[in-house]
C-alpha positions as a Markdown table, in Angstrom:
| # | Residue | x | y | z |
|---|---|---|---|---|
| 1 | Unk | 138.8 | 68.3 | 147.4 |
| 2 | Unk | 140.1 | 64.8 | 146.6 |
| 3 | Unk | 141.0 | 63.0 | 143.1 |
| 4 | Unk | 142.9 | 60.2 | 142.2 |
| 5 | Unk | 146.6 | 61.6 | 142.2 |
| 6 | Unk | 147.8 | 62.4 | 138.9 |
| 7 | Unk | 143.9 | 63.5 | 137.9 |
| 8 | Unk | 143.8 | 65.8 | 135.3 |
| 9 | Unk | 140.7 | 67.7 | 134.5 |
| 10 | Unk | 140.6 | 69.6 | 130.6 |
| 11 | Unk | 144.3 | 69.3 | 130.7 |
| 12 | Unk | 145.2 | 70.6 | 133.6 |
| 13 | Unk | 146.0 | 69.2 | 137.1 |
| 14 | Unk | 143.4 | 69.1 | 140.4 |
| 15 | Unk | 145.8 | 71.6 | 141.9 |
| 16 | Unk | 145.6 | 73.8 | 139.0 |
| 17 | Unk | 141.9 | 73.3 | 138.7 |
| 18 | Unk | 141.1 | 74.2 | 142.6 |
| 19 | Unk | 143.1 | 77.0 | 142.7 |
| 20 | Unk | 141.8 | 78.4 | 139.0 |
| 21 | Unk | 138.3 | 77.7 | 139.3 |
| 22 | Unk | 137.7 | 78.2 | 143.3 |
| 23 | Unk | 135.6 | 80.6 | 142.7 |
| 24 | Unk | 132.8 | 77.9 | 140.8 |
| 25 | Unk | 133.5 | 75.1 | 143.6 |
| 26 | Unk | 132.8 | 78.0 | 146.4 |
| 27 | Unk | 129.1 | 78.9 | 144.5 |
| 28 | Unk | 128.3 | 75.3 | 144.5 |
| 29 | Unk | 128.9 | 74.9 | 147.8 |
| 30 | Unk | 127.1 | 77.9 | 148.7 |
| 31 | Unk | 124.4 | 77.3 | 146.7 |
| 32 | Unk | 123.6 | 73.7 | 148.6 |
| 33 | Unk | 122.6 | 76.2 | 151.6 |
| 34 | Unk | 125.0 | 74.1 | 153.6 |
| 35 | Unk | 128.7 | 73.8 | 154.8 |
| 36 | Unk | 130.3 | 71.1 | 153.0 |
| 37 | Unk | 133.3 | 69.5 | 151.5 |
| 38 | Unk | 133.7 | 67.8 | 148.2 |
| 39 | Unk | 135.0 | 64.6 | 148.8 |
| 40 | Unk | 135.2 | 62.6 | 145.4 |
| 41 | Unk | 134.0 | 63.2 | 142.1 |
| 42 | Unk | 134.2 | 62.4 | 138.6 |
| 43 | Unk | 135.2 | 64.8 | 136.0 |
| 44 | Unk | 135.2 | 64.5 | 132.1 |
| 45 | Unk | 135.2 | 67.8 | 130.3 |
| 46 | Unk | 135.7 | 66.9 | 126.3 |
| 47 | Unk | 137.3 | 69.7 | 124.8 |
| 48 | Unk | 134.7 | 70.1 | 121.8 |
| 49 | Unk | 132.4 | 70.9 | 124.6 |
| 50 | Unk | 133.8 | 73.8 | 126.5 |
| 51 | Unk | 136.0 | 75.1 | 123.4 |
| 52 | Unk | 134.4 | 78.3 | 121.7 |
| 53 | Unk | 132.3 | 78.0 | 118.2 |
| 54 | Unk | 132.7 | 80.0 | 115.5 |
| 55 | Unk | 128.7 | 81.1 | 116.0 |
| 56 | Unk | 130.5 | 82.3 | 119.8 |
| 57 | Unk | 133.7 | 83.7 | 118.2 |
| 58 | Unk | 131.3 | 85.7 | 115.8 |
| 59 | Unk | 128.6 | 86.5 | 117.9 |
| 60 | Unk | 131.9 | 88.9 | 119.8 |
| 61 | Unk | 133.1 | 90.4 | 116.8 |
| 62 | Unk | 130.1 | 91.0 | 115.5 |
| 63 | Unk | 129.1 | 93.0 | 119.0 |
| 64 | Unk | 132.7 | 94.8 | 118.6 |
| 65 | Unk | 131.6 | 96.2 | 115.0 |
| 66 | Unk | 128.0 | 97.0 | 116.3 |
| 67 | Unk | 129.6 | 99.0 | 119.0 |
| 68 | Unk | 132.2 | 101.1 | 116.9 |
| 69 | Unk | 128.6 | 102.0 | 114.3 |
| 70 | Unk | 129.0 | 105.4 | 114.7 |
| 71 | Unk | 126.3 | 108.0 | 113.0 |
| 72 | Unk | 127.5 | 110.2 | 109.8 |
| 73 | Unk | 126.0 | 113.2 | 108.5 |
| 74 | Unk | 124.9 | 113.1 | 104.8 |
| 75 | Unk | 124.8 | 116.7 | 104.5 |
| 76 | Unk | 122.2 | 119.2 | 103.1 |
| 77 | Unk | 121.7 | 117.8 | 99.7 |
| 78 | Unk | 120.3 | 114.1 | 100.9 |
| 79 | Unk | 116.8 | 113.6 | 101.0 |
| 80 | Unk | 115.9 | 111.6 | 104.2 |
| 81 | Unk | 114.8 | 107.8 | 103.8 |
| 82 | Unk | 113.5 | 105.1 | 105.7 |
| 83 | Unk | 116.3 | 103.7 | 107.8 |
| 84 | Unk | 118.2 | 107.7 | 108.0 |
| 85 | Unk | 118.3 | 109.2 | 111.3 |
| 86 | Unk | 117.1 | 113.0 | 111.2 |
| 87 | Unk | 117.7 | 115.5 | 114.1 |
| 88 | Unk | 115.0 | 117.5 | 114.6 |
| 89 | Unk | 112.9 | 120.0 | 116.6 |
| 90 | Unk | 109.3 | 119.8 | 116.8 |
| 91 | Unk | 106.4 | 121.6 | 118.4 |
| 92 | Unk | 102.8 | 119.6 | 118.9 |
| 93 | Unk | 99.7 | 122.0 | 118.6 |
| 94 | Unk | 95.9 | 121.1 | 120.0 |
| 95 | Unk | 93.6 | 124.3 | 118.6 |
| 96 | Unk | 96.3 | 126.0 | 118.3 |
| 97 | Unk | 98.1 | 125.5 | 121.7 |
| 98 | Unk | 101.1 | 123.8 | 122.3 |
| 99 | Unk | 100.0 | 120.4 | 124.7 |
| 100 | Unk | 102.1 | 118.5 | 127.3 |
| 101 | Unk | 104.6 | 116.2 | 125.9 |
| 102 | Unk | 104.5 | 117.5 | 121.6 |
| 103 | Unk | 107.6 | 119.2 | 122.2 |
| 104 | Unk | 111.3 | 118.5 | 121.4 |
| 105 | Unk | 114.7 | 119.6 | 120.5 |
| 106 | Unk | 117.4 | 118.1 | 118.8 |
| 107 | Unk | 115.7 | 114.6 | 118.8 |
| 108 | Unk | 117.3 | 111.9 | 117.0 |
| 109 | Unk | 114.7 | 110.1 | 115.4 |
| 110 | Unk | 114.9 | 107.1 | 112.8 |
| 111 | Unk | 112.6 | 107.0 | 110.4 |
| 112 | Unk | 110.5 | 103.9 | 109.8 |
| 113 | Unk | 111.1 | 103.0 | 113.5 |
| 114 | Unk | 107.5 | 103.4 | 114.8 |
| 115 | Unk | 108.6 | 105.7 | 117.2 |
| 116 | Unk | 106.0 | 108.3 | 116.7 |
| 117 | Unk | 102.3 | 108.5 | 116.0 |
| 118 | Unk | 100.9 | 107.5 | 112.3 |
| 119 | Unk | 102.4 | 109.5 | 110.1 |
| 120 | Unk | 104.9 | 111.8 | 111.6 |
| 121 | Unk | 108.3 | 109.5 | 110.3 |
| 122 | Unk | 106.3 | 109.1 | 106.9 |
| 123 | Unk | 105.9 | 112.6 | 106.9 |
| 124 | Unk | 110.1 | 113.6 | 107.5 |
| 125 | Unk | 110.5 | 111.0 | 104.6 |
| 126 | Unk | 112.0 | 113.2 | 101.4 |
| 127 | Unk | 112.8 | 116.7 | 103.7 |
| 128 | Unk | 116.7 | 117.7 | 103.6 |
| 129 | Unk | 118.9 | 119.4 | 106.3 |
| 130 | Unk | 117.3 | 122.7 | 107.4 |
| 131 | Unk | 113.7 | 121.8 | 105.9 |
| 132 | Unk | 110.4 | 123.0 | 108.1 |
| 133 | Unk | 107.2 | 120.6 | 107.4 |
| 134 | Unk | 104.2 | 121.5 | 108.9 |
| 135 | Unk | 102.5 | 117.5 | 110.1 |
| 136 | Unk | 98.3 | 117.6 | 110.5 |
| 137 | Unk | 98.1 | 114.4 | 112.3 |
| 138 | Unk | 95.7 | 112.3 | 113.9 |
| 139 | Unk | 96.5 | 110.5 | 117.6 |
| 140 | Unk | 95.4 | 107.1 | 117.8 |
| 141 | Unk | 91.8 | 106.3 | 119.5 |
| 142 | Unk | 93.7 | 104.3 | 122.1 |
| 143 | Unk | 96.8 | 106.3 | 123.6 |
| 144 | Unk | 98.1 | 105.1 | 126.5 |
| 145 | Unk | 101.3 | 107.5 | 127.0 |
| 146 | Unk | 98.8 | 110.4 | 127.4 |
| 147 | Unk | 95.1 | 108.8 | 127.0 |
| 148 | Unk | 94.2 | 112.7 | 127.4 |
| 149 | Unk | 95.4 | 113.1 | 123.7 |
| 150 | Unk | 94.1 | 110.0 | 122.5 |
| 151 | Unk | 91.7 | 110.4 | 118.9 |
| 152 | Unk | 92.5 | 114.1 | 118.8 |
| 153 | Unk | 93.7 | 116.2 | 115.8 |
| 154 | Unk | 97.2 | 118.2 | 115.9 |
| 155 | Unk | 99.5 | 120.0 | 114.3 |
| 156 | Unk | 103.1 | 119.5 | 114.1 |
| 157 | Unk | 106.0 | 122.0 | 113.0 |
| 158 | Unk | 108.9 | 120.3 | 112.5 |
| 159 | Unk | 112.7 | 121.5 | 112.0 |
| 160 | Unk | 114.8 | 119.2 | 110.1 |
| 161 | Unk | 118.7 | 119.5 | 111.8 |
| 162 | Unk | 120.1 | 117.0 | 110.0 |
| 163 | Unk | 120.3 | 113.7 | 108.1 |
| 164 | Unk | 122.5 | 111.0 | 109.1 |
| 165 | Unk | 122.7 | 107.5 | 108.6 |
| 166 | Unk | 125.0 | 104.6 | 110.3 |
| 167 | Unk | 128.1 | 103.7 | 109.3 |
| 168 | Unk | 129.3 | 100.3 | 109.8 |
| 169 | Unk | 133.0 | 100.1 | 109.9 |
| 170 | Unk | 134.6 | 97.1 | 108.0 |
| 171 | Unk | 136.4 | 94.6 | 110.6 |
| 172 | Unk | 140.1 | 95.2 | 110.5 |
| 173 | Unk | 142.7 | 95.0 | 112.5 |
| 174 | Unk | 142.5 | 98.9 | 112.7 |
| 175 | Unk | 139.4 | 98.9 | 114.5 |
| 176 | Unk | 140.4 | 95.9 | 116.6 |
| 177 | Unk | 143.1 | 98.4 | 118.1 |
| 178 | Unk | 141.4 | 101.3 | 118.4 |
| 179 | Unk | 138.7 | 99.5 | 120.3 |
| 180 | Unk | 140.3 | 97.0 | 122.5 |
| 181 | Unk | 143.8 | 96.4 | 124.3 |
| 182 | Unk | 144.4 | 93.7 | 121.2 |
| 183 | Unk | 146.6 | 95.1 | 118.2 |
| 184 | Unk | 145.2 | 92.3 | 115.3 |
| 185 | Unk | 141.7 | 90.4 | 114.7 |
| 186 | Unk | 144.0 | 87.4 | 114.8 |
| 187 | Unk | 145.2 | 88.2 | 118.2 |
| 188 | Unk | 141.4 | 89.1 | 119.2 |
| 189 | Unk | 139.9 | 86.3 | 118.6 |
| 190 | Unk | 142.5 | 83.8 | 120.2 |
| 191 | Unk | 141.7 | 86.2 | 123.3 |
| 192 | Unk | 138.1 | 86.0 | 122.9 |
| 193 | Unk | 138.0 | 82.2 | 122.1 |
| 194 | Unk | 140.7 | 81.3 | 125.4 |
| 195 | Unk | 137.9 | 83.3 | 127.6 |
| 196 | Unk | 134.7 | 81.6 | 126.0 |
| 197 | Unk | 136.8 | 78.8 | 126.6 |
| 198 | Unk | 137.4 | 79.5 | 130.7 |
| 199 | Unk | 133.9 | 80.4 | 131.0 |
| 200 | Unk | 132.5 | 77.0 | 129.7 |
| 201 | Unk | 135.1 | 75.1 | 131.1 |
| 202 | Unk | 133.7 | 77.0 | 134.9 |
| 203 | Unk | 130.1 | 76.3 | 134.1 |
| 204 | Unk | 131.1 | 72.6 | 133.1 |
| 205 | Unk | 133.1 | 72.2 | 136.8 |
| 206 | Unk | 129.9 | 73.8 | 138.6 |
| 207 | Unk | 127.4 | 71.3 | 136.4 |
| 208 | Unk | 129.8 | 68.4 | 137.2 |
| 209 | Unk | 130.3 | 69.3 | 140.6 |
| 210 | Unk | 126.5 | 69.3 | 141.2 |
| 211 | Unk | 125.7 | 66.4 | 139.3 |
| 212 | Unk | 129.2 | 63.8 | 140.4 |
| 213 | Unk | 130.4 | 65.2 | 143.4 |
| 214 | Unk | 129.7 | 63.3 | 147.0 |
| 215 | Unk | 129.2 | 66.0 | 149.7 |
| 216 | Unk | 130.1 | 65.3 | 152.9 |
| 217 | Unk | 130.5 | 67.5 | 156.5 |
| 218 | Unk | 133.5 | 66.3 | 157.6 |
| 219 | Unk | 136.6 | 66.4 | 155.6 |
| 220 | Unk | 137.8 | 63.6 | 153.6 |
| 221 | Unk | 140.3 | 61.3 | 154.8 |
């Protein structure tokens, strides 16, 4: 790999560059389907383009809080809304008999999702922890996860476990240490912005290299 002497790529040296970012030069290499060397190239990396954003720096803490949402139960004297998760059990009848795939236990289901036929979330909506409801629901005419049920009329008993709803904890340095090896949201996001940081810095080198670099079989003089 040859530079000028005294090169300096994104603040760092060639030597700390090769032996840093080997891994992006070996890719390249691969990826030409050949054996080659890299025997000159010119490399600019401005630091507003491989430095982290706040959208980037955000986009992380906003996946750390999402991943700490934990659901709570609200207990026997909430009614169940749109947007509440219920636990239930349920049991699908056809004439009477119970038909392949109506049944269920302990099935977190969120209301308004869509997850069920027509009516069955709207139907939950109002019942409280340890509530029966009794469904009579239509299938759709077109079915496809059992067309053998498709435009036919059912019953459904459901049991109403619970009602819960997600919590989102607030972003402190609390939850920064109780979910990652980092003890402050301070400290977190310097670590998440110097990795953003070596990631786009990579990417840039294999770009670069791609688009700069002469390729040649024999190693440069």
């Amino acid at each position: 790999f040859k530079l000028p002497v005294g090169s300096e790529i994104a603040g760092m040296s060639v030597k700390e560059v090769v032996m840093k970012y080997h891994s992006a030069i070996l890719v390249c290499t691969i990826e030409r389907g050949e054996e080659a060397y890299i025997a000159n190239g010119d490399f600019k990396f401005a630091e507003k383009d491989i430095a982290a954003s706040e959208e980037d720096i955000q986009s992380e803490v906003d996946n750390l809080i999402e991943s700490a949402t934990e659901l709570k139960d609200l207990g026997e004297d909430v009614a169940a809304e749109n947007g509440h998760v219920v636990n239930i059990d349920y049991t699908g009848y056809l004439d009477g008999e119970t038909f392949e795939g109506g049944t269920g236990t302990g099935y977190d289901l969120e209301l308004g999702s869509g997850s069920f036929i027509s009516g069955f979330e709207d139907g939950l909506v109002g019942a409280k922890k340890g509530e029966e409801k009794e469904l009579n629901l239509t299938f759709p005419e077109t079915y496809e996860n059992n067309p053998d049920m498709a435009g036919k009329d059912v019953v459904f008993k459901v049991t109403v476990n619970s009602v819960q709803a997600y919590t989102t904890p607030e972003y402190t340095d609390e939850l920064v240490a109780a979910n990652t090896e980092y003890k402050t949201t301070d400290e977190y996001e310097k670590a998440i912005a110097a990795e953003i940081r070596e990631n786009n810095l990579a990417t840039a080198l294999a770009d670069q290299l791609f688009a700069n670099a002469e390729f040649t079989e024999e190693y440069p003089e």
